[in-house]
N, C-alpha and C positions, 0 to 999 in steps of 0.2 A: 579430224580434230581429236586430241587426245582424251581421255578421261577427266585427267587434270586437270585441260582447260577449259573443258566443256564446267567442270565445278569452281572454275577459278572467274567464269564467264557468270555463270550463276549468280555466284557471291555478289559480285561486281552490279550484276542487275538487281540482286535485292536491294543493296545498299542503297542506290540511286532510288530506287524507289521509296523507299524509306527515309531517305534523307529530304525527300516532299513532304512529305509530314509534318503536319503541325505538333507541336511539344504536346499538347491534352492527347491528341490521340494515339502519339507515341507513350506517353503515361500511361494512360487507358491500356492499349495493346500490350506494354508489357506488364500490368496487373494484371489481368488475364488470361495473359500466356503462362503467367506463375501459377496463378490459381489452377488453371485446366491440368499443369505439370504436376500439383499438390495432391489434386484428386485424382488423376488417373494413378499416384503414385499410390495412393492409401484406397483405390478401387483395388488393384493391381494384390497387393499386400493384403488384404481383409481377403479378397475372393481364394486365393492361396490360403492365407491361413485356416480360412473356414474348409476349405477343400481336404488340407489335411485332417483336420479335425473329423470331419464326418465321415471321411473315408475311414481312419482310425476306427472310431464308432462303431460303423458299421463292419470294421474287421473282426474288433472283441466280440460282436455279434455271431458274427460267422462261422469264427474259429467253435466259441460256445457252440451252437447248431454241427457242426461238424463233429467234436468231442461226442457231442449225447449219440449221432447218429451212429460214429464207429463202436460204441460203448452198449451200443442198444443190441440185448436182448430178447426177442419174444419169451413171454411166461411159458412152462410146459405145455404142451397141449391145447395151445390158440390153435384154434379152428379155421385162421386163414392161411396157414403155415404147416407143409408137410414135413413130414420128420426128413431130416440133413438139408429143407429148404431154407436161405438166405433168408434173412428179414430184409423190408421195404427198410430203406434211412429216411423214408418220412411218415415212419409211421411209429418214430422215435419221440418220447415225449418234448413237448416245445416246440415240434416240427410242424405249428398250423399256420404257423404268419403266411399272409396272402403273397405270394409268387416268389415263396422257399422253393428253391431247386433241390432235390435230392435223386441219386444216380448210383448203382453199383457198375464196378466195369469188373472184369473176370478176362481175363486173356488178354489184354487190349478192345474188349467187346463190351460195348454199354447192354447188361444184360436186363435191367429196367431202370427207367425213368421215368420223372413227371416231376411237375410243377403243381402248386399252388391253388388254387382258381378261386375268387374272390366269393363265390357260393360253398365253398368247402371243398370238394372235388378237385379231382387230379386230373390235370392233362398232359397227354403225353410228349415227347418232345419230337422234331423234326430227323430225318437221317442226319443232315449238316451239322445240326448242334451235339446231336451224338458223336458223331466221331469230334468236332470241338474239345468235348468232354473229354474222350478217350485219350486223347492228347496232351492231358494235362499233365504236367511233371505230380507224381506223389510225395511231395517234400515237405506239405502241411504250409505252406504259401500261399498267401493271397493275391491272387490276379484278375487284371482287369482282361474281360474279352466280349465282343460284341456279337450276342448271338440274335435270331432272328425273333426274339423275347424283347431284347431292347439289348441295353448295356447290364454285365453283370458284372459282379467280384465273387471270384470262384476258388474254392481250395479244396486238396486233394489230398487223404489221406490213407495209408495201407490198412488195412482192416486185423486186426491180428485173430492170429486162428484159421484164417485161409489160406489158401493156394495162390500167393498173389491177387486175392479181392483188393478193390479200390474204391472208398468211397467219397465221391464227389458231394458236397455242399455250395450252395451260392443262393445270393442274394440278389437284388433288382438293384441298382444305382440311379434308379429313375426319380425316390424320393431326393437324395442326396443332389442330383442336379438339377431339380425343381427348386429346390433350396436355394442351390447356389445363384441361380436364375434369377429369382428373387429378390435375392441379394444383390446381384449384378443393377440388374433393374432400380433396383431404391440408391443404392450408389449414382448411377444413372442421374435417375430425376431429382436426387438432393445436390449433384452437383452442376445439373441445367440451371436448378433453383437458385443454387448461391450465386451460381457466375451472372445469372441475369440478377440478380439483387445486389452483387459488388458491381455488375456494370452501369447500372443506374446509380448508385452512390457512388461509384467512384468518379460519373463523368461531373455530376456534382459538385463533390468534396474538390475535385483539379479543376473544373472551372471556377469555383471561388477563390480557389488557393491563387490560381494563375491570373485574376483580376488584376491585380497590382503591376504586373507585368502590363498585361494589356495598356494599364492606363499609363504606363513610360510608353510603350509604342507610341500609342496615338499621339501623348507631347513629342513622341519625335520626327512623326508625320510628318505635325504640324508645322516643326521645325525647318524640315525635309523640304516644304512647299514654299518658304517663304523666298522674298525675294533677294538672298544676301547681297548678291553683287551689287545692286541698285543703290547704294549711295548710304545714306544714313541707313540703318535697319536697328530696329529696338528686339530686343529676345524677351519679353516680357514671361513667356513660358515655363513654369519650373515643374520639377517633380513634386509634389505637396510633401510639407516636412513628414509625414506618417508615412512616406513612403521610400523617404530618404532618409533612413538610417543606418549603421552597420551592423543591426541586431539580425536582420536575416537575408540570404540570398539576391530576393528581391529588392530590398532595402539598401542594399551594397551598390547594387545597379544602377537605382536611382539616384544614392548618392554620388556616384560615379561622373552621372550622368549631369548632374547639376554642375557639378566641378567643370567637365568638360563647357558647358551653355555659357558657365562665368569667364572660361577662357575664350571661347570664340566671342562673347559679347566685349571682351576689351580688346582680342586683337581687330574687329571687327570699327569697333572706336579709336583706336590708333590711327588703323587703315583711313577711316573717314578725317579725322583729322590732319592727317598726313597729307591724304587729296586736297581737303580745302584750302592748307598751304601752297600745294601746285599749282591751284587753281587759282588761286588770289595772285599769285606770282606771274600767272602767263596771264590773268590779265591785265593786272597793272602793269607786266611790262607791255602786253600788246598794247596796250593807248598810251603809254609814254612814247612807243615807237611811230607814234602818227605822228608827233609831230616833227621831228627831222627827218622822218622821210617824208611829209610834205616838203619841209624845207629842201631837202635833197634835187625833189621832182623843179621845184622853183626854181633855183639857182642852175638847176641844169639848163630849164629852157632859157631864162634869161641868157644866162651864157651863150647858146646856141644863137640868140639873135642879138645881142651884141657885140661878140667877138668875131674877129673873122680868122679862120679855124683853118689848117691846111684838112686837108682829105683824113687822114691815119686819126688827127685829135675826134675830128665828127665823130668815126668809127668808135673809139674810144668813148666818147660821151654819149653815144649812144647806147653804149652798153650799161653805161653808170645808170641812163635812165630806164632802159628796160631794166634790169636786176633790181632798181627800184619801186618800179611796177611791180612785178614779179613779189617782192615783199610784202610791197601790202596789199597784195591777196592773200600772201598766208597772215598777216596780221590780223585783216578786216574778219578770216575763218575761224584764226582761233579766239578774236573777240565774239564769234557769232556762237563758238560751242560754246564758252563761258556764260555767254548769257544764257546757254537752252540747258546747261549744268546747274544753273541757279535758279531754273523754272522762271524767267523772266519771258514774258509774251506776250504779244499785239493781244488787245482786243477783239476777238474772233470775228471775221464778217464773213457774208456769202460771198466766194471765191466762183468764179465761171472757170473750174480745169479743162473744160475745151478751150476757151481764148487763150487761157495760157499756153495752154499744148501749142497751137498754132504759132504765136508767137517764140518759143522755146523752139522750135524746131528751123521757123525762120534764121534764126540767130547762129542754129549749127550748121544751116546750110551756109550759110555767109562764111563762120570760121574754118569748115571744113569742106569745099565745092566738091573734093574729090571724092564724096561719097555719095550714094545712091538713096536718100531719106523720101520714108513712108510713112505716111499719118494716117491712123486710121479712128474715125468716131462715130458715138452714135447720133443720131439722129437728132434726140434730145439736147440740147446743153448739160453740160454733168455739173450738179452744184452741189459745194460742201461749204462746211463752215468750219472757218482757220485765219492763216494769217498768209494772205496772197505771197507778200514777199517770200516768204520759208516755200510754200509752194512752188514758186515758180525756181526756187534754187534747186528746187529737187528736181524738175526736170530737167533743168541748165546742166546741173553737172551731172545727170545718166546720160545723158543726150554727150555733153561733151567728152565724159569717162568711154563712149563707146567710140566717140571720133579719134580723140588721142592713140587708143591701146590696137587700131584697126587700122588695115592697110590701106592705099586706094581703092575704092571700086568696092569695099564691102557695103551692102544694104540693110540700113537702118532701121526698123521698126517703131513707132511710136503709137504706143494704142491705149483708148480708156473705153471701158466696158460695166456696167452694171454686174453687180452679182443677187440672185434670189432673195437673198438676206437686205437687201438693201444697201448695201455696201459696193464702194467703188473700187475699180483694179483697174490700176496704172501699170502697164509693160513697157521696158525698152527691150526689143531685142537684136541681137546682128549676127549676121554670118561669118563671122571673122574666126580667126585660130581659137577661142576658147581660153579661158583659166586654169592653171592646173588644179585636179582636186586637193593638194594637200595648201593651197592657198584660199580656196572658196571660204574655208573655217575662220580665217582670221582677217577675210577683205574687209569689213565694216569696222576693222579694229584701226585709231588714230595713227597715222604713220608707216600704216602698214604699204607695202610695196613688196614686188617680186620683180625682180630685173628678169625676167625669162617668161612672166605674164602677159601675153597677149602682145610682144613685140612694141614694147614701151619707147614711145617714139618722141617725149618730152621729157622737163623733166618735172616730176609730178609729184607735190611735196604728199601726200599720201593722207588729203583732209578730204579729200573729195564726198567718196561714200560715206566717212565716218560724220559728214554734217548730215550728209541723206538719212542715214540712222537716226539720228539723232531727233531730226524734223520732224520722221513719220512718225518717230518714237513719243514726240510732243504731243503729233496730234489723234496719238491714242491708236495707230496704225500698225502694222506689220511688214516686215521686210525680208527679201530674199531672194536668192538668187539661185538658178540652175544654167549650169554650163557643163558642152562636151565641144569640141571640135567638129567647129561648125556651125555652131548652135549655139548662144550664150543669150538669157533671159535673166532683166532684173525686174523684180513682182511688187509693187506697193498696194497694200492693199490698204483702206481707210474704210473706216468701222462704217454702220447704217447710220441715215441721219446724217451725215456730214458731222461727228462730235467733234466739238470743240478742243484745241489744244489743253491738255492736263496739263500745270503747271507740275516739273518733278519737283521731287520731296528736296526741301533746304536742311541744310546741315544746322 
């Protein structure tokens, strides 16, 4: 991997990781990334400038000590100087400061040296730092060189009147970068200090700020949780006016936000009113249609045994009377959603869903012999509290939904089971070809069908599940279903207690 990718790889993962980040602590992180950029910039800049400064300083120093020592003269007749002997350069007036370097070189040869020493005394220096010394350009420059002293700043000058003498001068740089150390250091801890005292105010100062924010989240959790689909739904929810104005950021958001709650609360009252029309329509016409298709059913049999009919009319009138059977079951279904749409419901009693199972399974063995039906219960009677009839339709048609959509010979399961919670589970299952998955999502929906589901062998006006839904839905229960080829499981499950069917919400 290249260079470029490996930092284009980089980038790409900070991002992502940062983009997890919550807004306070992306605030937070980028005030203090500023601040740490502010202070290192003005550590950065202060340690430099002071550096120049003192080095300066200490050159005017130097260069001084240097002048006096080339300049110095012993008086006639000093007693520690033979006649045509060289003077010491530290034993030039000014030359006591504690660890002045002073050096003659003559030939390229440091002919004496010594240092300083903090009691007054002179020590001499090493082979190494002499030739160091000896080394030094004579150009009256100041340089930095690190002898086995420490660090110094050293300049060299020709001595006039000799034969090429060279007089070395230097200074310690140990005060100067004690200095700066110091320096460093309180830059250091004044800017530990501020960063923890702007990171505490600031996590502060952003979490108050960002309060307002917060409190549109949570209205919009709450909003987020509710039950919109389910039929009437109220948005009572707002942003409080102090937080819904367009004076700042926040305030924009929330007004935004209310906007939007006022649009979804009237399309949301459309939509409900719009349903109640359908629904009032499919059931006024469902019970208009009872009664000529009783009449239908009537007239048919009469017909049937008063007339005497060749063979082909039978045939014929026989089909009149089945398709009008056939009708009103979907009549009698879509009068049964409408009333479970309008939370209209029996009086809850104790229901026996073992008897019922028993009986429900009888009823599919009769409709469909060609199938292999398995009942399994516990031991106990299973009682809940409901409305026997809706019960027992919900096993009627899983029980039948699995006869229809299954071949001959596939085996049926029917099972009720306790769960820990106290809660009962109803299973249908079969071994038949399966549902496909991109139908599983929308099988509970009215009308739904898939011509290529399960080798659909009637024809099935597509109310079947959607009243099961509906039912378990009454009675406060849970539904669902898991299928693969081979395998297909429908799950009702009904809350602990046996609860009673909840009337749904009326418009």
């Amino acid at each position: 991997m290249s260079a470029a990718a490996r930092l284009r790889q980089l980038r790409s993962g900070l991002v992502r990781r940062l983009g997890g980040w919550r807004l306070r602590s992306k605030l937070l992180a980028a005030t203090l990334g500023l601040l740490l950029l502010t202070c290192l910039t003005i550590g950065f800049f202060s340690h430099a400038v002071m550096n120049v400064f003192l080095v300066r300083q200490l050159d005017t120093e130097l260069l001084d000590a240097s002048d006096r020592a080339v300049s110095f003269q012993p008086p006639p007749g000093a007693p520690q100087y033979l006649p045509g002997m060289a003077p010491d350069p530290l034993d030039a007036p000014g030359q006591g400061r504690i660890g002045m370097l002073g050096a003659r070189v003559t030939d390229g040869t440091v002919a004496s040296a010594g240092v300083v020493q903090p009691d007054g005394t002179r020590a001499a220096l090493s082979g190494e730092d002499a030739r160091e010394l000896a080394s030094l350009p004579a150009d009256g420059q100041p340089v930095t060189r690190m002898l086995s002293l420490g660090e110094y700043r050293l300049v060299a000058q020709p001595q006039p009147g000799t034969n090429g003498g060279v007089v070395v001068s230097g200074l310690p740089l140990a005060e100067t970068n004690s200095t700066l150390l110091s320096l460093g250091l309180t830059i250091a801890g004044v800017s530990a200090a501020g960063m923890a005292l702007t990171g505490v105010l600031g996590y502060l100062i952003i979490r108050r700020s960002l309060e307002p924010l917060e409190e549109v989240s949570e209205i919009a959790t709450q909003v987020a949780t509710m039950p919109l689909a389910a039929g009437d739904v109220e948005l009572p929810e707002r942003v409080p006016e102090s937080l819904a104005h367009p004076g700042t950021e926040v305030g924009s958001v929330g007004l935004a936000f209310n906007r939007m709650l006022d649009n979804v609360a009237n399309a949301l009252g459309e939509r409900q009113r719009s349903e109640m029309k359908v629904r009032r329509f499919v059931a006024d016409a469902s019970h208009e249609l009872r009664t000529p298709l009783t009449s239908i059913r009537g007239y048919t049999e009469m017909v049937r045994l008063t007339e005497d009919l060749s063979p082909q009319a039978q045939q014929f009138l026989g089909r009149v009377e089945a398709e009008s059977l056939r009708m009103s079951g979907l009549v009698e279904d879509l009068l049964l959603l409408a009333r479970l749409d309008e939370g209209r419901t029996a009086e809850p009693v104790e229901v026996d869903l073992s008897q019922l199972a028993v009986e429900s399974l009888s009823d599919a063995q009769v409709a469909s012999p060609d199938h292999h039906w398995v009942l399994a219960l516990p031991e106990e009677p299973v009682l809940v509290q409901g409305d026997s009839g809706q019960l027992r339709q919900v096993m009627i048609n899983l029980l039948s939904n699995a006869g229809k959509h299954t071949g001959p010979g596939t085996t049926v399961h029917l099972a009720l089971a306790g769960e820990p919670d106290g809660g009962t589970v109803l299973t249908v299952a079969d071994d038949g070809p399966g549902i496909p998955p991109d139908f599983q999502d929308r099988i509970f929906s009215r009308f739904a069908r898939a011509d290529t589901a399960r080798s659909s062998l009637s024809g099935s006006t597509g109310l079947g599940l959607a009243i099961v839904a509906a039912i378990v839905k009454a009675h406060n229960g849970t539904m669902g279903v898991d299928s693969r080829p081979g395998r297909t499981v429908f799950t009702v499950r009904l809350p602990a207690g046996g609860t009673a069917p909840a009337p749904a919400r009326k418009a």
